[in-house]
N, C-alpha and C positions, 0 to 999 in steps of 0.2 A: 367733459361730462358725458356719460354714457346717454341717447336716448331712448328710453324705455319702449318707444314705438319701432324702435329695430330688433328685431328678434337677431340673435347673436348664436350661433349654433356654440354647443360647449365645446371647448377644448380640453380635448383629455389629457394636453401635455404638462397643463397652467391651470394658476389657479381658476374656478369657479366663477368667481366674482369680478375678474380682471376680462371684458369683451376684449374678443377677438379682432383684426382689423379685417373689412369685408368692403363688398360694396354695399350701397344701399339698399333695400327691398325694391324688386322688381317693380314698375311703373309701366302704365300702356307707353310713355317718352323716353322710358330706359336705352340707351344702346345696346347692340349687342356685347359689346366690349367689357360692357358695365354688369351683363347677364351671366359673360363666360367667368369673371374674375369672380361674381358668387358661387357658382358653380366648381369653382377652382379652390375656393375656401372651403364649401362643402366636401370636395371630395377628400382634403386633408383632414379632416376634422372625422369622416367614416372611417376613413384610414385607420385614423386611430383608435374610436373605438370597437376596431376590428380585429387588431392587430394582436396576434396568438391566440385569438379566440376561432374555431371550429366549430362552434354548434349549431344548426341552421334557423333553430328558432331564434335563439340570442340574438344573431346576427342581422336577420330580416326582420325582426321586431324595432329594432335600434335604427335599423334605416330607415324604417316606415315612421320613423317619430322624427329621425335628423329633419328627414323629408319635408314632414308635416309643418314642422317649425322651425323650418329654414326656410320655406319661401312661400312667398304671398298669397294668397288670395287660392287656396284651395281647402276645400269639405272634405278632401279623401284621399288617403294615402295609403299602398299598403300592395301585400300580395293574394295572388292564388296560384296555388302549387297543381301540380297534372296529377290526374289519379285517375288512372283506367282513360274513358274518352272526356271525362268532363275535367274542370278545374275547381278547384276545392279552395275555400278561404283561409287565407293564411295570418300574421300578425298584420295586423293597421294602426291607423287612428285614422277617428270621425267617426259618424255615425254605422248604426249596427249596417250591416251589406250582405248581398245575395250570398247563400254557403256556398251555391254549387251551380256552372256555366258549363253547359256543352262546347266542348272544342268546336270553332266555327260560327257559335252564336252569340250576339254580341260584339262588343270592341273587343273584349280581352280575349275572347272564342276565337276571333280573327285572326288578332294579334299572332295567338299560338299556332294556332292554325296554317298560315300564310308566314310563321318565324321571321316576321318582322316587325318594326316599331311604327307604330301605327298614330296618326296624331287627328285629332278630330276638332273643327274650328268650332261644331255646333252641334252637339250629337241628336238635336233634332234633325238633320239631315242626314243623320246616318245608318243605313235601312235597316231592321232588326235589332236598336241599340233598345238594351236592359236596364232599365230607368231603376236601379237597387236606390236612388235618391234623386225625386223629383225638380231638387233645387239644381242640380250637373247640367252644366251647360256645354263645357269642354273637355277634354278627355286624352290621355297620352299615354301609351301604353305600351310596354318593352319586354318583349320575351326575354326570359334569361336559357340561354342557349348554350349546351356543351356537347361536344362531337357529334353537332346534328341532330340534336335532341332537342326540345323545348320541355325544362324543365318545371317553370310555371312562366307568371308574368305580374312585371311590377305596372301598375295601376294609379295615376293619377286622375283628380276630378280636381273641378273649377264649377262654380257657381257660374265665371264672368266668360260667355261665349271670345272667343280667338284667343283665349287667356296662353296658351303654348306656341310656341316657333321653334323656329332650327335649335336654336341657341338650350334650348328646354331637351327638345329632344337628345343630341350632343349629351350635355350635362348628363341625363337621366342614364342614356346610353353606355358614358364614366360612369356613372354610384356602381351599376349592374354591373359593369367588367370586375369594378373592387371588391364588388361580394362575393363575383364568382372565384375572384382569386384567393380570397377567404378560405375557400374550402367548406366541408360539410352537406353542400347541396349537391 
């Protein structure tokens, strides 16, 4: 019997109604082992519905939802694309978020900035972090990068401070390669 309290990312290959086999939703006791094989589910499941689709809205909207409700305990998923020196808001889910971040300021300013994945345990100690929602406690953030370019950056938040590790990073690190291979962006 399916439990209703496991969110199940859809499989685009099967029916609707038939859950997918995964691991459990992340837990602060989870292993990593138990984090990568979600994360390994997830990326099959973007795959698919990525697969001969090009559009970059399409595409990063759908990731920002696999995202959202495929794993635990986060307020905010989603991107912002480069435009000129700031960053522009792009598809999410969760609450409404800042439009527009100067390259540099900020976690995701940083992130692009610095063109790397950047993980935050407590963004109260993180100096110049943009409170777009006061509930973020935690934060992980992944330039999507092509020949040297940073072309925006996917953007997670967490309510639960340390809520991300290696195993998050990795993963998030996967979804971005798959989209970039998607094409469109």
């Amino acid at each position: 019997m399916h439990d209703p309290t496991i969110q199940t990312p859809w499989n685009p290959t099967g029916p609707r109604d038939r859950p997918t086999t995964r691991a459990a939703p992340l837990t602060d006791r989870q292993s990593s082992d138990e984090k990568r094989m979600l994360y390994a589910d997830l990326a099959q499941a973007v795959e698919g519905l990525l697969a001969g689709e090009t559009d970059w809205i399409a595409n990063t909207a759908n990731v920002a939802a696999s995202i959202y409700h495929s794993l635990p305990a986060l307020n905010w998923a989603g991107f912002y694309f480069v435009r000129g020196d700031e960053l522009v808001l792009g598809p999410f889910q969760g609450k409404p978020a800042c439009v527009r971040i100067r390259i540099g300021k900020g976690v995701c300013g940083t992130a692009a900035e610095q063109q790397r994945t950047i993980l935050v345990p407590d963004v109260h100690d993180f100096p110049g972090h943009i409170a777009c929602d006061v509930a973020s406690r935690s934060e992980l953030v992944v330039p999507l990068l092509r020949d040297g370019r940073v072309l925006g950056v996917l953007d997670l938040d967490s309510p639960i401070p340390n809520r991300f590790d290696e195993a998050d990073r990795q993963g998030c690190e996967t979804l971005v390669g798959i989209l970039l291979s998607a094409g469109g962006i």
